[in-house]
N, C-alpha and C positions, 0 to 999 in steps of 0.2 A: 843563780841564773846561768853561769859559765859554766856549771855543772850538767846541767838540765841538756844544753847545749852540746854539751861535748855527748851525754849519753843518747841525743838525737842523732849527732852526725855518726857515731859507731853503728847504730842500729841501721843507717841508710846504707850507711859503709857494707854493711854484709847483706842488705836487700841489693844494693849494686852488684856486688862483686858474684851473689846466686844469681844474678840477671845476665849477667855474659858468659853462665855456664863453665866458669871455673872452679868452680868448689863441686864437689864428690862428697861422698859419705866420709872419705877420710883424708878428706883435704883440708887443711886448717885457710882461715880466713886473713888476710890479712887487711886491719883496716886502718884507715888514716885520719887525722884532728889536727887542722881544720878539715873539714871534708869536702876536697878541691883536689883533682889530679889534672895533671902533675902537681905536686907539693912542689914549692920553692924555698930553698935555704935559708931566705930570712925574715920567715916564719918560724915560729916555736912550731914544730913538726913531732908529732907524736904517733908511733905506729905499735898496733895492740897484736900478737897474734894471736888469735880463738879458734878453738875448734877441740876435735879427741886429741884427749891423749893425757897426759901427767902434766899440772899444773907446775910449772917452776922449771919442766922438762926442753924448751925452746932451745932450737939454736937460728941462728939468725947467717944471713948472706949477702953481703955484698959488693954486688958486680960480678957475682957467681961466685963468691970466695969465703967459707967459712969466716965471720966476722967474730971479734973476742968477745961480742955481748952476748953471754952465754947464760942459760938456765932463766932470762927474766922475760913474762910476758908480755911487758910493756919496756919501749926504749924512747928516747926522744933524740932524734937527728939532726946532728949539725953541719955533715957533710953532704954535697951531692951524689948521685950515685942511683942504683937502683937496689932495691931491698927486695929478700923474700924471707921466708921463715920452714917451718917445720916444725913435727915432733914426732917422738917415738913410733914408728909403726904408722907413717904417717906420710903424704906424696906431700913436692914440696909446692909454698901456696902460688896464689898470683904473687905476681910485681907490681911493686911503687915506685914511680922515680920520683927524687926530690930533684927541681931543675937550679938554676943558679946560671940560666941564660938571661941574654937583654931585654929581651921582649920573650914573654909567657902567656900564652892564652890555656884559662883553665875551665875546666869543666866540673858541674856539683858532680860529687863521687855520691851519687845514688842511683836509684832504680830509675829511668826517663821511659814513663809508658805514655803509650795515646793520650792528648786529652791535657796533656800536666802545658805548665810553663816552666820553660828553662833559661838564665840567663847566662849567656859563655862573657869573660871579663877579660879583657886584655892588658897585662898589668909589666911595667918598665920595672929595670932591676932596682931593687930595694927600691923599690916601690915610687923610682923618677918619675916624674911628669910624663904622662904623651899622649903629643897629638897629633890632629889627621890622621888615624886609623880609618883602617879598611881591612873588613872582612872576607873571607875566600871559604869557599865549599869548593872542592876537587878541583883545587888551583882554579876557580873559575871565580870573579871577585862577585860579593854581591851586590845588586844594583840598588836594593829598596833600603839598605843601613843610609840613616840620614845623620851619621856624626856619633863621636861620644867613643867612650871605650866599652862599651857592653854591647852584647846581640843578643836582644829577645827575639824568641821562638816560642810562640803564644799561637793557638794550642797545636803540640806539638802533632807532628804527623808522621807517617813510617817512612815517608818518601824526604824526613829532617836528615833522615841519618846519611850518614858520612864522614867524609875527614875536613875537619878546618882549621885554619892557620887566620893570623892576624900579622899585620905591617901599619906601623907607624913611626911615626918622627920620635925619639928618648930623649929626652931633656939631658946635655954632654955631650950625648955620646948620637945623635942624627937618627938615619933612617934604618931599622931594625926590620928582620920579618919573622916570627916565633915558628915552632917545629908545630908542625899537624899533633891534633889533638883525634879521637877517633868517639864521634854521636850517635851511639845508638839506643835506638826509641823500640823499646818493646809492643808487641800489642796489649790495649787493655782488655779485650775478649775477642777472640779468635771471629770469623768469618760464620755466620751463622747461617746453619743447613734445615733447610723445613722440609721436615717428614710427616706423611699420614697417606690413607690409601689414597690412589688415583681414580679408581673406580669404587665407589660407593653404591650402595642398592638405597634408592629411594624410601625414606620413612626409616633407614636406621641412623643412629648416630654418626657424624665427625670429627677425631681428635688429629686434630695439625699441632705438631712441635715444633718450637725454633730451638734447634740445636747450637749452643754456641758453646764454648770452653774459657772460663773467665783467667785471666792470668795469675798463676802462684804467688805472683807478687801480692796481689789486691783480690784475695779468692771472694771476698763481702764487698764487691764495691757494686753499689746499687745500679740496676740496671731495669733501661724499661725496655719491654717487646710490644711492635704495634706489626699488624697483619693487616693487608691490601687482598685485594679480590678484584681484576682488573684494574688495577689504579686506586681502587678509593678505597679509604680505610675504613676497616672492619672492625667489630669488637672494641674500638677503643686503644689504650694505651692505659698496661698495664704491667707488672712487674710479675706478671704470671706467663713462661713462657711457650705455653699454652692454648689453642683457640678450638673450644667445645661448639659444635652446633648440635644438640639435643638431637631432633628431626632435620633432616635433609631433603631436599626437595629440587627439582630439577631448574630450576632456578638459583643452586646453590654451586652449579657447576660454574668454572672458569679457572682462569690465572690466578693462583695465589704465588703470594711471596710473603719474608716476615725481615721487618727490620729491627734489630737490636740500638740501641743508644745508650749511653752516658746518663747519669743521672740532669748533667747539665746542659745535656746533647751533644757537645762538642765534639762526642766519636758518634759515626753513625755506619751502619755498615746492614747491607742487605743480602738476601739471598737471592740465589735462584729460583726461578719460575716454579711452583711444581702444576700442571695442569689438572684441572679434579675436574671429571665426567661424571657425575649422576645418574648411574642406572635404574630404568626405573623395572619393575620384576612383572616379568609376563602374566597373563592372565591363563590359568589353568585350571584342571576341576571344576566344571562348569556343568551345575545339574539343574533340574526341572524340578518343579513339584505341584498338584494342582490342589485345587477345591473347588467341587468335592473329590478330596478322596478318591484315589484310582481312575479319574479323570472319564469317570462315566458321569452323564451329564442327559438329564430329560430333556426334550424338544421343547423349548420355548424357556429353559431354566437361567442362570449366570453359571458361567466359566472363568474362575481365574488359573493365570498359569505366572509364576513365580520362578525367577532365575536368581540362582547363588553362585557365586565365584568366589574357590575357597583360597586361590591365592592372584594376586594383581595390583598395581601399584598407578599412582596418578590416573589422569582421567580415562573413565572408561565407557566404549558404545554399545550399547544391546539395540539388536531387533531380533524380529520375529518372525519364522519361516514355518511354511504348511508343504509337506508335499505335493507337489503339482501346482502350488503355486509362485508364479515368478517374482511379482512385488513381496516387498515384506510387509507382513501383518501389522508389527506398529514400532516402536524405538522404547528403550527406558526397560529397568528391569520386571516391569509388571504388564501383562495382557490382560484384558478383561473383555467378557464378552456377555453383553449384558441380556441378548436373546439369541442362544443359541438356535441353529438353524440344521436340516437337512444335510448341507453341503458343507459343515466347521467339524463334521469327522474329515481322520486322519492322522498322521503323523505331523510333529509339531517340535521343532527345533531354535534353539537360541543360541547366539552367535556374540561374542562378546569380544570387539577390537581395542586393543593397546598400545598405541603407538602405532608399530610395525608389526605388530603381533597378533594374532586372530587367533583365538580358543573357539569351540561348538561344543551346545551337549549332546548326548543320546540321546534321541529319536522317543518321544513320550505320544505315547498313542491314544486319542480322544475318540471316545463313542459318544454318540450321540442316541438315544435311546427313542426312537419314535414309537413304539406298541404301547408303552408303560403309559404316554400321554394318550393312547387314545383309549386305552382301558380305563385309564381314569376319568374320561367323560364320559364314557357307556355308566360307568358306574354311577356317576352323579346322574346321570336320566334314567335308569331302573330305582332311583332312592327318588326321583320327582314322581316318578308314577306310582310308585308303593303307597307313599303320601297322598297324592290324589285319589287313587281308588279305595283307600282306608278311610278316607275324608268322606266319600260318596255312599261306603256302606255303612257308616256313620249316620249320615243324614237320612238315611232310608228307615233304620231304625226307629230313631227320632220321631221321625212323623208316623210311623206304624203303631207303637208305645202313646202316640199321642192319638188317633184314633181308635184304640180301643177305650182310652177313657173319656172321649167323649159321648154323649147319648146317641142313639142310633136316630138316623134318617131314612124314613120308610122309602121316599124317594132316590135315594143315593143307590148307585148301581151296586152291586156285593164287589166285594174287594176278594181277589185271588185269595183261597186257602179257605174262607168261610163255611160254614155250615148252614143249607136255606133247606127250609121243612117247605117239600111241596105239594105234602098234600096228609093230610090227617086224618085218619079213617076210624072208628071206631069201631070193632066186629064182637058179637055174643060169639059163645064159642056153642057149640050143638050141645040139646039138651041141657041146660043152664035155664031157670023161669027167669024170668022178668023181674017177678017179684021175691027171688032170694032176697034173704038178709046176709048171705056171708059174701062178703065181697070178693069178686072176683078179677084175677088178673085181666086187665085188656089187652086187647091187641092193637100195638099202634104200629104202622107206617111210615119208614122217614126215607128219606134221602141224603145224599151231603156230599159235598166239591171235594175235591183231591186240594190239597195244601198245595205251598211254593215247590216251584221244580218238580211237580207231580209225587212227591213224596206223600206218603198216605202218612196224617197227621197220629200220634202216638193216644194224644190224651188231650182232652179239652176240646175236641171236634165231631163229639158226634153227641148229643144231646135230646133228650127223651120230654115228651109232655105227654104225663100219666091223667088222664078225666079220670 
């Protein structure tokens, strides 16, 4: 266990001693066991020194004065004094003092970052009794120690650091006051800066960074980031330090800031404001298009006229303009015009606002086609009368067809186109007897009507009765 111990306090020993920036790349270390500076004399005091160079190669100093412990890496101290060390090719390291005053106030000899607790102990020589102690930070005592020979400093802060001394009463020997000791408290992660754009265009993405820088000491010490957007927090709290918003929306603008924390919060530390404005992207490209097609349109047909906006962001206005007309036509990206009219020719315009921003398209030009509509109704009444009078000369037929086969009516007046015998004559022709036996052609007599429309009938109109 004393072992374990001691390979604790050497490893703090050079996290401290890289923490006040005195070790280099060829600085040796030097570190101390117990791990408490100042060391005091009667203590078994053990000082290591590590770093480049040739093992065995050490030389040692002190109170500035080549010392005869020579060539060994580890020594154990029984004088007061201050100690440094060295080797080959090598700057020489920090100092230790070992004290051997009445009063001692020590400090752990580690790394003191944000966050930690640290106890300073005020200890009498060879370790006499003492009481009523009082603590001091830059000769100013402090008011909230309530007794006791130790000062906790829970959790420690950057504004701990300082010089402090301790006084009290020594058991022998009275009232003592110890030399200034020197507390300083690293940060556990630097000040953290949030970056991403300020002006973002509406509908694309935002990546906010919280930039912080974790200390060398503790480069894995878990840490969370939470992000605010006017005051209230956004995203969560998260060890991502990071805040994605997919889409942005003008709603998305405001005051951000991002705070980093301590795994147990006890560091907390914010940034500055960054302000993010939300642009939202003009309406441009703004065309027409109709149906039907080329935007000719028969009297009494539907008209639609169709507005596209090939680029525009958040909410957007359309109406609808005719030349020569002041009102607008209607709102929304669709016109429709369910019975066009004489007077809906013209040029015909769409106007689409953004905010602050007004686009217009080119001018689409609407014919109204008034001939087309009225040919189309001549045409439908020369097809009602073609029908009618084919219907008529139809029916004429009919009943024509059906009085020839019915039997004739001596009475019934002759119908146009007939053929009427008016008069039937039988003539002997000269010198012919009476009483031949060879029959003789006669001579008949007819007459006959002119057919329909005075056309003189071909065939079947003129008819013979041979006695």
């Amino acid at each position: 266990m004393a072992g374990d111990t001691g390979m604790a306090g050497r490893v703090a020993l050079l996290l401290w001693a890289q923490t006040l920036g005195l070790a280099g790349a060829r600085t040796p270390q030097l570190l101390v066991e117990p791990p408490w500076v100042p060391a005091v004399r009667w203590d078994r005091v053990t000082l290591t020194c590590q770093g480049l160079g040739t093992a065995g190669a050490t030389t040692w100093y002190k109170d500035g004065q080549r010392w005869g412990q020579r060539g060994r890496d580890h020594i154990t101290v029984t004088k007061s004094g201050t100690y440094t060390c060295d080797k080959p090719g090598t700057e020489l390291s920090s100092p230790v003092t070992v004290s051997d005053a009445w009063l001692v106030l020590q400090v752990p000899a580690r790394a003191l970052l944000e966050g930690d607790t640290v106890t300073l102990r005020c200890r009498g020589w060879w370790d006499n009794t003492v009481t009523s102690v009082s603590f001091y930070r830059e000769e100013e005592k402090l008011r909230w120690h309530h007794g006791g020979t130790e000062l906790s400093l829970s959790p420690l802060r950057l504004q701990h650091s300082g010089r402090y001394s301790c006084e009290g009463w020594v058991e022998y020997w009275g009232w003592k006051k110890s030399q200034a000791v020197t507390v300083t408290v690293q940060e556990l992660f630097s000040v953290p800066v949030l970056e991403g754009p300020p002006e973002p265009t509406e509908g694309s993405p935002l990546n906010l960074r919280c930039l912080s820088t974790p200390s060398p000491l503790r480069p894995r010490a878990p840490l969370l980031h939470v992000f605010y957007r006017d005051g209230q927090m956004v995203g969560g709290s998260w060890g991502s330090p990071q805040l994605l918003v997919p889409t942005v929306g003008v709603s998305h603008s405001g005051n951000y800031s991002c705070e980093v924390r301590s795994e147990d919060g006890a560091v907390r530390k914010s940034s500055a404001r960054l302000r993010v404005t939300v642009r939202r992207v003009p309406p441009s490209g703004v065309s027409l298009s109709a149906q039907p097609p080329g935007a000719q349109v028969a009297l009494g047909d539907r008209l639609v006229l169709s507005c596209a906006v090939a680029e525009g962001t958040g909410p957007l206005s359309f109406s609808w303009h005719r030349e020569g007309s002041g009102a607008p036509l209607g709102t929304g990206p669709r016109l429709e015009l369910r019975h066009v009219g004489d007077n809906d020719s013209g040029q015909y315009r769409c106007r689409v606002s953004g905010g602050d921003s007004v686009a217009e398209s080119d001018p689409l030009n609407v014919t109204v086609l008034v001939a087309a509509g009225v040919g189309g109704a001549l045409l439908f009444l020369v097809l009602l009368v073609g029908v009618t009078v084919a219907w008529h000369r139809w029916h004429r037929v009919a009943a024509r067809e059906h009085q020839e086969r019915a039997p004739p009516n001596p009475s019934a007046p002759p119908e146009e186109g007939e053929v009427l015998y008016t008069q039937i004559v039988t003539t002997e022709r000269t010198g012919v007897s009476p009483r031949a036996t060879t029959p003789q052609d006669p001579q008949v007599t007819y007459a006959e009507l002119w057919g329909h429309h005075g056309r003189h009938q071909e065939h079947g109109d003129i008819y013979e009765n041979v006695l």
